[in-house]
N, CA, C and O atoms as CSV, one atom per row, in Angstrom:
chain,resi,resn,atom,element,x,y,z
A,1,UNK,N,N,10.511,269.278,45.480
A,1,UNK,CA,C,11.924,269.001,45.506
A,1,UNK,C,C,12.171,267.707,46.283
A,1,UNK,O,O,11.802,267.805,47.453
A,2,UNK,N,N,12.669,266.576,45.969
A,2,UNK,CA,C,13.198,265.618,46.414
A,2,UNK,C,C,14.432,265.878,47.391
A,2,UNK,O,O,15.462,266.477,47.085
A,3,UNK,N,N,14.126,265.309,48.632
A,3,UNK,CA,C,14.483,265.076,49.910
A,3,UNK,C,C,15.664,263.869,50.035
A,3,UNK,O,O,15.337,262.695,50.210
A,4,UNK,N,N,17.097,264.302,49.924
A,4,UNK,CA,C,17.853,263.221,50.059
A,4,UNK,C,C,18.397,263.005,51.270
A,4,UNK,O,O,18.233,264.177,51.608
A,5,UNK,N,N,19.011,262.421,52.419
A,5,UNK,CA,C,19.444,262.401,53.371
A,5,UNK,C,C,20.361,261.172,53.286
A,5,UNK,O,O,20.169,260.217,52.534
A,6,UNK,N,N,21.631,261.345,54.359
A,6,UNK,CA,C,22.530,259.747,54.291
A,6,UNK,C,C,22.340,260.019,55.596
A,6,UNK,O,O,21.939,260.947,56.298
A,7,UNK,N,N,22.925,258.468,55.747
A,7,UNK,CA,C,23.051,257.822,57.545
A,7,UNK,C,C,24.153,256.658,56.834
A,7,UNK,O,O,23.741,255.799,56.055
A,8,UNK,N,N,25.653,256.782,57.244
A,8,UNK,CA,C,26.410,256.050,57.155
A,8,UNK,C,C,26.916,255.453,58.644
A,8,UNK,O,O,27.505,256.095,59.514
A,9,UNK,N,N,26.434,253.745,58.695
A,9,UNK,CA,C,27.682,253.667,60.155
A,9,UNK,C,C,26.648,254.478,61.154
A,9,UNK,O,O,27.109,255.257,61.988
A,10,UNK,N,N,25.674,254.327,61.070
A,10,UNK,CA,C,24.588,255.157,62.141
A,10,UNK,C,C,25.053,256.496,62.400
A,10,UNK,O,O,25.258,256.842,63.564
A,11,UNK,N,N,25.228,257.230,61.506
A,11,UNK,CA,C,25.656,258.585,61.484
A,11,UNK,C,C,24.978,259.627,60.530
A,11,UNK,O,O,25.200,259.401,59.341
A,12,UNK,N,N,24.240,260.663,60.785
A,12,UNK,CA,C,23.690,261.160,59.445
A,12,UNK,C,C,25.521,261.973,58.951
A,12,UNK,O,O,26.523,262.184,59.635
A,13,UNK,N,N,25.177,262.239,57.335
A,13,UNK,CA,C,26.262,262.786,56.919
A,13,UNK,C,C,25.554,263.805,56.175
A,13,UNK,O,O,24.389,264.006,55.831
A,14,UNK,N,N,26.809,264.443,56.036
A,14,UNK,CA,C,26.411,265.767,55.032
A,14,UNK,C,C,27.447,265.386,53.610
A,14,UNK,O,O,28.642,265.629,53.773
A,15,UNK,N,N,26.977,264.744,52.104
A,15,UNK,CA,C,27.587,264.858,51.079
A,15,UNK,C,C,28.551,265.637,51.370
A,15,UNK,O,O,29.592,265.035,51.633
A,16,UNK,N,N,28.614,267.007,51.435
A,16,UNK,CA,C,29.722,268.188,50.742
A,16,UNK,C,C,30.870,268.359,51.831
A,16,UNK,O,O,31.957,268.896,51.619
A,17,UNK,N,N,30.373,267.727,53.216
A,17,UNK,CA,C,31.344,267.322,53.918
A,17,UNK,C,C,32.683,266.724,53.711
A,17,UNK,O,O,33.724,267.252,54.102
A,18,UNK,N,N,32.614,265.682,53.127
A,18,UNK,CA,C,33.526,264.497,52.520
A,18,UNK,C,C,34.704,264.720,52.589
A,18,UNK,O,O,35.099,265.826,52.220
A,19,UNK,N,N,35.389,264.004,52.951
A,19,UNK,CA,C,36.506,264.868,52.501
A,19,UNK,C,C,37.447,264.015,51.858
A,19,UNK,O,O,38.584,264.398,51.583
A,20,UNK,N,N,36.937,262.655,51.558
A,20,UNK,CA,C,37.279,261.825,51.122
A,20,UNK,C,C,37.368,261.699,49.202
A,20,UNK,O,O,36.627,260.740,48.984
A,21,UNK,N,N,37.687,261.997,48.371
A,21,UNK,CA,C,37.008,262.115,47.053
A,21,UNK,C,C,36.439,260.934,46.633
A,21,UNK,O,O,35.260,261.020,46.289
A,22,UNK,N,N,37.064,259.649,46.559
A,22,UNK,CA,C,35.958,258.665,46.417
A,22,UNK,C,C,34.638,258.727,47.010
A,22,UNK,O,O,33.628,258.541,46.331
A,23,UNK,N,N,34.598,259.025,48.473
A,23,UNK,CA,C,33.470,258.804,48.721
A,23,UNK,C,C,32.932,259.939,48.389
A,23,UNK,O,O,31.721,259.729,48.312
A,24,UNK,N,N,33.247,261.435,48.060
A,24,UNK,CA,C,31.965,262.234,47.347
A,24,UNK,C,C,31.396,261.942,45.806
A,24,UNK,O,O,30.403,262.357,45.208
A,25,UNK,N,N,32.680,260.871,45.369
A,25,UNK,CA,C,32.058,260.755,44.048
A,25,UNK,C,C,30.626,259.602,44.025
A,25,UNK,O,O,29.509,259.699,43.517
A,26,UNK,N,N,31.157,258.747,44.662
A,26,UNK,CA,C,30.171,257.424,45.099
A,26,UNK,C,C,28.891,258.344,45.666
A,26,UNK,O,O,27.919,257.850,45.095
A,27,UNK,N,N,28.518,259.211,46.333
A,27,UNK,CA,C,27.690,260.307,47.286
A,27,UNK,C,C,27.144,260.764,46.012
A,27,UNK,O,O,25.973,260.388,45.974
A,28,UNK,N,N,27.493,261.486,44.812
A,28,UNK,CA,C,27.240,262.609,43.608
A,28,UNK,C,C,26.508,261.153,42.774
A,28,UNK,O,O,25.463,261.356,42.155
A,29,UNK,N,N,27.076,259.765,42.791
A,29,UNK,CA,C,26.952,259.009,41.710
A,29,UNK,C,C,25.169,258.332,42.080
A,29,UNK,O,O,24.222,258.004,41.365
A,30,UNK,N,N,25.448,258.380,43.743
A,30,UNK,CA,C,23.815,257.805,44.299
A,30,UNK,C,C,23.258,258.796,44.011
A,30,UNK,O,O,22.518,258.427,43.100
A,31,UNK,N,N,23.023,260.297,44.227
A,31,UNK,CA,C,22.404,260.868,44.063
A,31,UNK,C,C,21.473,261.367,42.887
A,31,UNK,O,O,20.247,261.452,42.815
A,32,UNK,N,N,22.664,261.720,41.830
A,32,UNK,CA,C,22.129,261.764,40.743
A,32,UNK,C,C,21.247,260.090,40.272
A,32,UNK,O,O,20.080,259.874,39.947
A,33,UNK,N,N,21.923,259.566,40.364
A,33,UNK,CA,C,20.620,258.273,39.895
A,33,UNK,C,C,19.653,258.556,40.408
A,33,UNK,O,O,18.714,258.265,39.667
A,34,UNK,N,N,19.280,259.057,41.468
A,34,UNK,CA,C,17.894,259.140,42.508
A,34,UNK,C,C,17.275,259.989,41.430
A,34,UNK,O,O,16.471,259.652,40.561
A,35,UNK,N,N,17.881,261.294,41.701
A,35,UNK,CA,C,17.284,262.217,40.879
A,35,UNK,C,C,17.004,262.159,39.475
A,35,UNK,O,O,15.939,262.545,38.995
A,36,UNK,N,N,17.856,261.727,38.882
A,36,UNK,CA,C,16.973,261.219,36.924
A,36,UNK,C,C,15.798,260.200,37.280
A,36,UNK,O,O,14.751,260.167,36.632
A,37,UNK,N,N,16.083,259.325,38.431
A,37,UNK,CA,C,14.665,258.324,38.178
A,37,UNK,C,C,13.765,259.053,39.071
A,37,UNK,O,O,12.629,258.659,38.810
A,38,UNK,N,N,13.735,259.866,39.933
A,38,UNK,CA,C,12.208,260.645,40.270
A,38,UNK,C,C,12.659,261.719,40.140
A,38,UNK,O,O,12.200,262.157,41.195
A,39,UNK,N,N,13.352,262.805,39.603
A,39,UNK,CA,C,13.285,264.050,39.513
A,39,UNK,C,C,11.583,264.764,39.051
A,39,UNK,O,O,11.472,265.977,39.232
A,40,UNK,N,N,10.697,264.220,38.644
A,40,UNK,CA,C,9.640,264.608,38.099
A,40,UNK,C,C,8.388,264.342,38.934
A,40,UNK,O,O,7.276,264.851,39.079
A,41,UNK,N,N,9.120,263.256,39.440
A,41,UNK,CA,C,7.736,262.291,40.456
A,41,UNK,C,C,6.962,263.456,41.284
A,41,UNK,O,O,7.693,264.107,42.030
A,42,UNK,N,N,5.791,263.758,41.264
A,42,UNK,CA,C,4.901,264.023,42.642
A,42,UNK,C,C,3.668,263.441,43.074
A,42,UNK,O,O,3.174,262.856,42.110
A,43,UNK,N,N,2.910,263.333,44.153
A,43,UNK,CA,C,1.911,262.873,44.186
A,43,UNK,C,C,0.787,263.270,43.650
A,43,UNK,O,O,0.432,264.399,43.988
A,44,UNK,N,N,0.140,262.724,42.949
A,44,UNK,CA,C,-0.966,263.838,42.347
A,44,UNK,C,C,-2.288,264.264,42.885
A,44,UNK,O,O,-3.082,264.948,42.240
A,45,UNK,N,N,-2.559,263.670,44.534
A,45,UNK,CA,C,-3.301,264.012,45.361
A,45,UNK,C,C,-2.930,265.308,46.101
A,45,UNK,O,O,-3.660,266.276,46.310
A,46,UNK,N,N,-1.454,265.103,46.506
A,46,UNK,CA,C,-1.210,265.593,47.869
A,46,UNK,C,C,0.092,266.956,46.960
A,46,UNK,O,O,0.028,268.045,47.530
A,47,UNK,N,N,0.608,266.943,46.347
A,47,UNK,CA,C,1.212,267.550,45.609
A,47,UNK,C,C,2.646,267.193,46.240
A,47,UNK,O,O,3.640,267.817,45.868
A,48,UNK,N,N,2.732,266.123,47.251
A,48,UNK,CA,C,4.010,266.365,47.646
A,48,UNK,C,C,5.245,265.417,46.917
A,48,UNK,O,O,5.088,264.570,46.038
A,49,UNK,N,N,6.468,265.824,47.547
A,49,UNK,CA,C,7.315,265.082,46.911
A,49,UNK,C,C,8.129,263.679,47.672
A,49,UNK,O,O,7.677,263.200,48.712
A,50,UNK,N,N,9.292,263.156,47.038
A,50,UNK,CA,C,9.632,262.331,47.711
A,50,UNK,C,C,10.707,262.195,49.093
A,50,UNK,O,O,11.657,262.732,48.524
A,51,UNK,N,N,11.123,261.953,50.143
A,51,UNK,CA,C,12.392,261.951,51.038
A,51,UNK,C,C,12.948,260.650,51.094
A,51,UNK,O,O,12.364,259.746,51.692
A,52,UNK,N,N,14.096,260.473,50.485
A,52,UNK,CA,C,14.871,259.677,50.384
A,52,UNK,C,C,15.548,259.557,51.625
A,52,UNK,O,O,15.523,260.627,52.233
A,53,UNK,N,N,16.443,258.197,52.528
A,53,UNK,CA,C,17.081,257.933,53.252
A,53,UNK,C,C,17.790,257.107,52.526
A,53,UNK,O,O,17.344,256.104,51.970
A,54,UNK,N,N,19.220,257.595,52.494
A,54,UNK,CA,C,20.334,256.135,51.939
A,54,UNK,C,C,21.080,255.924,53.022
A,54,UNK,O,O,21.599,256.890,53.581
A,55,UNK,N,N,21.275,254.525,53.539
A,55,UNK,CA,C,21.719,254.261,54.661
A,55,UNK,C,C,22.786,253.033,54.400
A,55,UNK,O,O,22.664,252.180,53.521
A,56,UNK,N,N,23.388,253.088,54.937
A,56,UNK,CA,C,24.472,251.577,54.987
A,56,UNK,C,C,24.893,251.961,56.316
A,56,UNK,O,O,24.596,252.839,57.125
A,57,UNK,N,N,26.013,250.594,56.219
A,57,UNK,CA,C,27.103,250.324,57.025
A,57,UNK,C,C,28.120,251.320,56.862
A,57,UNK,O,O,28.508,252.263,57.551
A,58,UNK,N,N,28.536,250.690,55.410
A,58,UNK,CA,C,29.437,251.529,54.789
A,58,UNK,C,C,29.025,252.194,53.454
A,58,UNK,O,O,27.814,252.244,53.238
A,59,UNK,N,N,29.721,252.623,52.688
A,59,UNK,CA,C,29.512,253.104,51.385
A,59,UNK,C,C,29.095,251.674,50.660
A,59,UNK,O,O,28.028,251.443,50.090
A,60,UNK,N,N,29.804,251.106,50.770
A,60,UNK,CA,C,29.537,250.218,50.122
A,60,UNK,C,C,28.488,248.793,50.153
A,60,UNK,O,O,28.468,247.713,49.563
A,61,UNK,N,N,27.810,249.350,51.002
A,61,UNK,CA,C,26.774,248.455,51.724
A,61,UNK,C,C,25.584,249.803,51.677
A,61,UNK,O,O,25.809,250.523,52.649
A,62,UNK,N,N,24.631,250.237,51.001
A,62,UNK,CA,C,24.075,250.981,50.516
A,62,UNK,C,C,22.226,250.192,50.427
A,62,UNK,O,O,21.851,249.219,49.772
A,63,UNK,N,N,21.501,251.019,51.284
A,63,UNK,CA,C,20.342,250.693,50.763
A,63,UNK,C,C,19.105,252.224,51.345
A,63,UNK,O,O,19.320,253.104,52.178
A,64,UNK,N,N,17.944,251.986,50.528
A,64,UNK,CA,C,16.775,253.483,50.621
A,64,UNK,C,C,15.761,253.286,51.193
A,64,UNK,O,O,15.118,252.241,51.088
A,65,UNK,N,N,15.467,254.188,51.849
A,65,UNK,CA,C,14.069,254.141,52.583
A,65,UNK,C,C,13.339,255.314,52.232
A,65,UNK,O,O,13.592,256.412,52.726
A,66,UNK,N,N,12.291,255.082,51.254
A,66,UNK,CA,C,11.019,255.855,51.010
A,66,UNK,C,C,10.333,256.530,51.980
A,66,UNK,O,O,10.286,255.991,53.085
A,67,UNK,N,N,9.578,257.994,51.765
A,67,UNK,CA,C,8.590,258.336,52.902
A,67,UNK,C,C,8.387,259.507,51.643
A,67,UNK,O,O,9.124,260.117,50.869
A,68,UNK,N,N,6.888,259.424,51.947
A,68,UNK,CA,C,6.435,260.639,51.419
A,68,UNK,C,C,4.429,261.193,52.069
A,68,UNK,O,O,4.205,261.163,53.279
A,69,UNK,N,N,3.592,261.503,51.342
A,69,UNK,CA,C,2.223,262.007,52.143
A,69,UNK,C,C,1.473,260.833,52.294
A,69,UNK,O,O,0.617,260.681,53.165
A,70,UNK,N,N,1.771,260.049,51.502
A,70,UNK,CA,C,0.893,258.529,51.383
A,70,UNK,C,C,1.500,257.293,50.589
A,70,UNK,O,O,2.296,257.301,49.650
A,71,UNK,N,N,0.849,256.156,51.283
A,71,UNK,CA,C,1.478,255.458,50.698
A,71,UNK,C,C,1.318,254.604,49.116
A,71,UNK,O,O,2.198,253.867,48.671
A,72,UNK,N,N,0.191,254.854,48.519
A,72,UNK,CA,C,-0.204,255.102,47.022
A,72,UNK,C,C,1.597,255.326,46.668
A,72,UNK,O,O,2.516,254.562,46.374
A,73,UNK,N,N,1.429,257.106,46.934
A,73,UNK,CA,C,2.877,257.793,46.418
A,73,UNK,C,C,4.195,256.876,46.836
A,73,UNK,O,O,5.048,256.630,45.984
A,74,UNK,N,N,4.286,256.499,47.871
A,74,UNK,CA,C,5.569,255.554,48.232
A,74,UNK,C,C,5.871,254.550,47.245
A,74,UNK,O,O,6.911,254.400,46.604
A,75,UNK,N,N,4.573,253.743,47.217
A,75,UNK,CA,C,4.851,252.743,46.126
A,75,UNK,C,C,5.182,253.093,45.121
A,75,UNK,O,O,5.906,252.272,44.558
A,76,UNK,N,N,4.943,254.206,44.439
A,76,UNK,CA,C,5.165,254.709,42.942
A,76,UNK,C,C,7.068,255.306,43.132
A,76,UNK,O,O,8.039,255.007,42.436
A,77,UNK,N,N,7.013,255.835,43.845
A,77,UNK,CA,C,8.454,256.022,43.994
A,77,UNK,C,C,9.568,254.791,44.162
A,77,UNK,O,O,10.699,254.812,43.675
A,78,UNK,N,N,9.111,253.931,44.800
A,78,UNK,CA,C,9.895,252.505,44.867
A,78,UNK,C,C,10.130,252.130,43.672
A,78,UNK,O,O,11.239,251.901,43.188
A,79,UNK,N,N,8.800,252.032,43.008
A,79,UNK,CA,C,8.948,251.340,41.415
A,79,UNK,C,C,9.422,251.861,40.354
A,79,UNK,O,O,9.472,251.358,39.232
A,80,UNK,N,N,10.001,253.527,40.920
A,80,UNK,CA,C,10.833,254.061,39.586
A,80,UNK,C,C,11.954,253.995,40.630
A,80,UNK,O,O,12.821,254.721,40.144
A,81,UNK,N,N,12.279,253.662,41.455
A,81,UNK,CA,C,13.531,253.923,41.498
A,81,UNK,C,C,14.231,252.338,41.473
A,81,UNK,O,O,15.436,252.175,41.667
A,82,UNK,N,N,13.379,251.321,41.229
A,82,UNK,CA,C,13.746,250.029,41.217
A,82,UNK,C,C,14.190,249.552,39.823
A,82,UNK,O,O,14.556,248.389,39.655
């Protein structure tokens, strides 16, 4: 299962928190992209999966940080989600 996490504004958040509706839609709209481009991904050494970090400033200043058992697997996750 793929590992999503936010940090907005140096804050972790919780999606379902929101209470904002733009920003849960913008939250539902990153996510799902994550998930169609590695929903399938695993490592095929280690069996594990990926943990995503989406971090900005703001919403709108948005960027990911990869981690997973190795870094073989990291790279492969970068390049589908690029």
């Amino acid at each position: 299962m793929i590992d999503i996490s936010y940090e907005i504004g140096g804050k972790k958040i919780n999606p379902n928190n929101l209470k904002d509706a733009l920003e849960r839609a913008v939250v539902a709209a990153v996510t799902d992209g994550i998930k169609k481009k590695i929903k399938s991904t695993r490592c095929l050494d280690h069996n594990g999966s990926a943990r995503i970090k989406v971090k900005g400033r703001s919403l709108s200043d948005l960027s990911m940080e990869v981690s997973g058992c190795c870094n073989s697997f990291i790279e492969k996750v970068k390049k589908e989600l690029s």
